[in-house]
Backbone bond lengths (Angstrom), bond angles and torsions (degrees), N, CA, C in turn:
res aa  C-N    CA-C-N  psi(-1)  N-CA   C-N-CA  omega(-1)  CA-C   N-CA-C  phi
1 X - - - 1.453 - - 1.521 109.33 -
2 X 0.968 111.90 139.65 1.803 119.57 -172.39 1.342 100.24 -78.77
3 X 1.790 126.41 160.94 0.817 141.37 -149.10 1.295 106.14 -147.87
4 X 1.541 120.19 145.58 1.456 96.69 -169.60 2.014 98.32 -101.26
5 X 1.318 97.10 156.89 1.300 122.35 -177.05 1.608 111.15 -81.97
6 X 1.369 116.26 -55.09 1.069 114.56 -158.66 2.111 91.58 -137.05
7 X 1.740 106.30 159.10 1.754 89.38 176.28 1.814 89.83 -163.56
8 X 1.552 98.45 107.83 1.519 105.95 -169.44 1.192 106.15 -115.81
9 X 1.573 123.53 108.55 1.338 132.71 -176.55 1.636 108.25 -72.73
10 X 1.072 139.16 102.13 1.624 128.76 177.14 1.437 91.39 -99.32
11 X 1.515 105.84 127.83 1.283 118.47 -164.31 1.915 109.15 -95.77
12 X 1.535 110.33 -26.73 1.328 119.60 173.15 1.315 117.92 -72.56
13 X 1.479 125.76 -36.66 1.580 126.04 177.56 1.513 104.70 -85.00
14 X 1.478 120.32 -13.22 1.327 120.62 -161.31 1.470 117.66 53.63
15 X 1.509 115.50 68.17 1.646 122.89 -166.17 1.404 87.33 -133.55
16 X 1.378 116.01 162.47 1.304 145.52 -178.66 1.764 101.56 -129.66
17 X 0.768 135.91 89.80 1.350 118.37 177.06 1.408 103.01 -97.06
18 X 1.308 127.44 164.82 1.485 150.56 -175.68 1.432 109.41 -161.91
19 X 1.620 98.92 145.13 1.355 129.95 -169.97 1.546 97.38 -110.63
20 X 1.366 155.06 148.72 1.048 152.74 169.94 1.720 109.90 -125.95
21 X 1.137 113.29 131.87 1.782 108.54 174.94 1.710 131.81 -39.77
22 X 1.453 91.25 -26.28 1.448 96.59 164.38 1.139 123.55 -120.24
23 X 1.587 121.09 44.87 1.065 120.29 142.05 1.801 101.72 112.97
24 X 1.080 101.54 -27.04 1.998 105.36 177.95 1.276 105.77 -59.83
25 X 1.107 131.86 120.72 1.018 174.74 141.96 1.705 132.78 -55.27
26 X 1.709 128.76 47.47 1.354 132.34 168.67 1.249 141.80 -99.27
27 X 1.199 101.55 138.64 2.016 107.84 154.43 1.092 114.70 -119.76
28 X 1.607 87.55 122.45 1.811 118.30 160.09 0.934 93.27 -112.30
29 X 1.792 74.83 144.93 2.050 107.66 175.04 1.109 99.60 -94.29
30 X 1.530 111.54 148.98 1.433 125.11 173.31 1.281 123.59 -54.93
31 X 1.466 118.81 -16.13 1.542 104.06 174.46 1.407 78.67 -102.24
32 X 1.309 158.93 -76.66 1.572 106.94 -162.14 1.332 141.48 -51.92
33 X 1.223 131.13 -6.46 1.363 129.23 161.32 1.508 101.28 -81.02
34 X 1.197 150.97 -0.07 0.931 159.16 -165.63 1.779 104.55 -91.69
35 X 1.498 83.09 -77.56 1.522 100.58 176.32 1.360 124.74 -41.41
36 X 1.410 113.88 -49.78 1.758 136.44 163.98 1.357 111.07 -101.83
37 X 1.961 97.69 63.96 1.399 89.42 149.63 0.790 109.08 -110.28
38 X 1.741 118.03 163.91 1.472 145.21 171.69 1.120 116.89 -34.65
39 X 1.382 122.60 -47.35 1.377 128.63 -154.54 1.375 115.34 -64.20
40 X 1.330 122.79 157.00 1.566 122.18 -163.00 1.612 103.18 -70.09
41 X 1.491 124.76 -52.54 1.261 125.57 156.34 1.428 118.87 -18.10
42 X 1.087 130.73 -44.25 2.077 133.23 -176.68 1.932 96.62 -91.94
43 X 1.476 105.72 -42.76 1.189 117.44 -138.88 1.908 94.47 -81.67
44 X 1.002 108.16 -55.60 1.359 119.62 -165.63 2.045 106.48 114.43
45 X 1.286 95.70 -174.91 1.076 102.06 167.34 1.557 119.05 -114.85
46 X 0.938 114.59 21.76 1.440 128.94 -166.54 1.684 122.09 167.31
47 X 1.430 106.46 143.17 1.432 117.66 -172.16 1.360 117.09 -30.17
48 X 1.393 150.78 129.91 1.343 150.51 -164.94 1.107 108.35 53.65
49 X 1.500 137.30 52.33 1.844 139.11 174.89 1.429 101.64 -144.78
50 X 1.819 116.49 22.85 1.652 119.26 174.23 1.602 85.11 -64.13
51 X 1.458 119.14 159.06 1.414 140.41 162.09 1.687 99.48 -115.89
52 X 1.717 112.83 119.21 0.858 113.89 130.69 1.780 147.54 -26.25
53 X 1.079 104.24 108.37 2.036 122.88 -167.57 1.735 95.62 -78.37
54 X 0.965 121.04 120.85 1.976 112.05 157.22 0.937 108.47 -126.64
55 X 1.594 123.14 160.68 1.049 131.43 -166.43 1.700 121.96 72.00
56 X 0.891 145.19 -16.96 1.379 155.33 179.89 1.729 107.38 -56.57
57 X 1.120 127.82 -0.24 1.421 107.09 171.46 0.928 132.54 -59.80
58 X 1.659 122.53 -23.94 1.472 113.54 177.39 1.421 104.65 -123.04
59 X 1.576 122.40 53.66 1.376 133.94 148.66 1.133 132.51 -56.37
60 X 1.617 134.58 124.97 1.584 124.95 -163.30 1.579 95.13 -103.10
61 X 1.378 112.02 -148.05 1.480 126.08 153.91 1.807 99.69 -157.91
62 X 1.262 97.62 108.55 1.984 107.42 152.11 1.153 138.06 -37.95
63 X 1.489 102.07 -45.57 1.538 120.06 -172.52 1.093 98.47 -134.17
64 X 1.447 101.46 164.54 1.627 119.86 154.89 1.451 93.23 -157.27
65 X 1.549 108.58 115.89 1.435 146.49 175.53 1.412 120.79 -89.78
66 X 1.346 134.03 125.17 1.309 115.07 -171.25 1.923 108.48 -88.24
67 X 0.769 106.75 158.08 1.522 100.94 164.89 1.574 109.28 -120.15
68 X 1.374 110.50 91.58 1.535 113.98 165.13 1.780 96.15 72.88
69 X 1.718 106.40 -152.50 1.849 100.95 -175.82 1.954 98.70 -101.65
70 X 1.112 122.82 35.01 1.255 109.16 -150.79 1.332 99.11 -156.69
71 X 1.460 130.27 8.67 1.574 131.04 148.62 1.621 108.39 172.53
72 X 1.509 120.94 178.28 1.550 138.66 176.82 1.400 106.11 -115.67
73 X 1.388 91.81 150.53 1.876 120.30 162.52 1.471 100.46 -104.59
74 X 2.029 98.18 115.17 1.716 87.12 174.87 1.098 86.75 -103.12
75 X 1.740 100.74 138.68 1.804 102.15 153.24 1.555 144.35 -73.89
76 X 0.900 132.86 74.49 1.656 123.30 -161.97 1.507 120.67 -60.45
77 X 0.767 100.48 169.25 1.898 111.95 -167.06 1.216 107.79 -82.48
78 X 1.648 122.87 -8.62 1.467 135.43 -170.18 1.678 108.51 -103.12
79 X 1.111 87.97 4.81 1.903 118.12 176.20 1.674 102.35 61.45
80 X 1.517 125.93 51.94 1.173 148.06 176.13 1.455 114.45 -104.34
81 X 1.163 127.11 107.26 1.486 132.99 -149.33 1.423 123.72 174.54
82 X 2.282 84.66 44.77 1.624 87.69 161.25 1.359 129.43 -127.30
83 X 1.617 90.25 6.83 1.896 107.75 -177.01 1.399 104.11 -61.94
84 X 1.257 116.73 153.92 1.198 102.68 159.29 1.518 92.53 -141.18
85 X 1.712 104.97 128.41 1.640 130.70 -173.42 1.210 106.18 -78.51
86 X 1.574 143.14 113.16 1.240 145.79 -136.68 1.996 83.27 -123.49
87 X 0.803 119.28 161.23 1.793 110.72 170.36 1.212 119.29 -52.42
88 X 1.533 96.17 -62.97 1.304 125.79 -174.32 1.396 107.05 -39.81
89 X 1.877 116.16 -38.54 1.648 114.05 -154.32 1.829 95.26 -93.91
90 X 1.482 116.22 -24.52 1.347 123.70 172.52 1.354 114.95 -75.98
91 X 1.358 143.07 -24.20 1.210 163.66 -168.77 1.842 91.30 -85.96
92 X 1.287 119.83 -58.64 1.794 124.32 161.85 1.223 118.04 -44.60
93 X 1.520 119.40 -65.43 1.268 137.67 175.22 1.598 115.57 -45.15
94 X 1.621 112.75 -31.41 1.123 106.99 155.83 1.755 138.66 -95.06
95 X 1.122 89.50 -22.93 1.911 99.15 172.40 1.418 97.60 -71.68
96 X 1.449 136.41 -42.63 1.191 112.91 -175.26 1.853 125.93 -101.11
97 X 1.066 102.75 9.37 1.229 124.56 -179.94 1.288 118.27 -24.27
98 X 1.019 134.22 -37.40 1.083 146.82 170.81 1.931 138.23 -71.21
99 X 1.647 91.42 -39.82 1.066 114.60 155.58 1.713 123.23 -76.13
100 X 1.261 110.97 -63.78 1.479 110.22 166.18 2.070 118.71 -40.09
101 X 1.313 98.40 -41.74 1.232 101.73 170.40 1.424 140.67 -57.98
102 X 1.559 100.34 -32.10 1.156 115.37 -174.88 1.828 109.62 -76.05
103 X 1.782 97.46 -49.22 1.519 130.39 171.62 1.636 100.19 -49.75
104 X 0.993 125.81 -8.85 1.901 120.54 -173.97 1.669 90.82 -107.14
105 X 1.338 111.67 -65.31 1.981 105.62 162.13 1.477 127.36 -21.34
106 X 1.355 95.79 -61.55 1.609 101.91 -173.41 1.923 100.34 -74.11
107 X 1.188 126.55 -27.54 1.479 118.23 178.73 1.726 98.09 -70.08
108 X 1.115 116.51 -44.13 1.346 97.46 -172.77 1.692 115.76 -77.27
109 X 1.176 114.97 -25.91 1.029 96.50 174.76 1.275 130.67 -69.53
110 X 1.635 121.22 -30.66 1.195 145.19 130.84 1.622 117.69 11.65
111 X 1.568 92.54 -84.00 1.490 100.84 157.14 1.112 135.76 -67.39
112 X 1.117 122.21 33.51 2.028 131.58 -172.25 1.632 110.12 49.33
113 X 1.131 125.00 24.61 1.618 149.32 178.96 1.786 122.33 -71.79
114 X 1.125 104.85 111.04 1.941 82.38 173.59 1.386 97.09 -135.17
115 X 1.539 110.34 147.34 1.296 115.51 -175.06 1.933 111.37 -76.17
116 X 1.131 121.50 152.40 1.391 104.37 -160.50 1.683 87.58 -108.06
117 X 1.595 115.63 150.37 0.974 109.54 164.48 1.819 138.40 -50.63
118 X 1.585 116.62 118.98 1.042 137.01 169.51 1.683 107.40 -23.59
119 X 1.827 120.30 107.67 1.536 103.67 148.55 0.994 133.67 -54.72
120 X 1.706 128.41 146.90 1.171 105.63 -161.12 1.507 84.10 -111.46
């Protein structure tokens, strides 16, 4: 499993960028790592028990905590700080980024939901 190389929090765009050992190359925004976090709270405790996140567009992160050699605790500004981002699950989060992203749109809209425009 690839590993990330490099991990640059830009705190004004709210980006996460990552470097990966082989070469992958992402930015996630803080409300999508937000939205798909790990933690049992977002996640559920079981297959089909994810909870819909609202409001998260203008979510930061404080910290970034390592957990051991093998993932981070991001802290968010929404005082959310129990995921813990494993490589492996950020290394996903970025290959599918696009798809998951789209799949968080269509849930909210789903739910009569619209994301409100981002302060800038």
């Amino acid at each position: 499993m690839p590993t990330p190389t490099e991990l640059n929090l830009h705190q004004q765009s709210r980006i996460l960028e990552i470097t990966f050992d082989d070469g992958l190359h992402v930015n996630l925004p803080c409300e999508y790592l937000r939205v798909y976090s790990p933690s049992a709270e977002v996640q559920g405790h079981g297959p089909g028990q994810r909870v819909l996140q609202l409001g998260k567009e203008d979510v930061g992160v404080d910290k970034i905590e390592p957990v051991g050699n093998y993932a981070i605790c991001l802290h968010f500004d929404d005082e959310h700080n129990t995921g813990i981002y494993s490589w492996e699950y950020l290394y996903k989060l970025g290959v599918e980024q696009e798809h998951l992203w789209k799949e968080y749109l269509d849930e909210l809209e789903k739910a009569g939901q619209k994301r409100k425009v981002r302060a800038s």
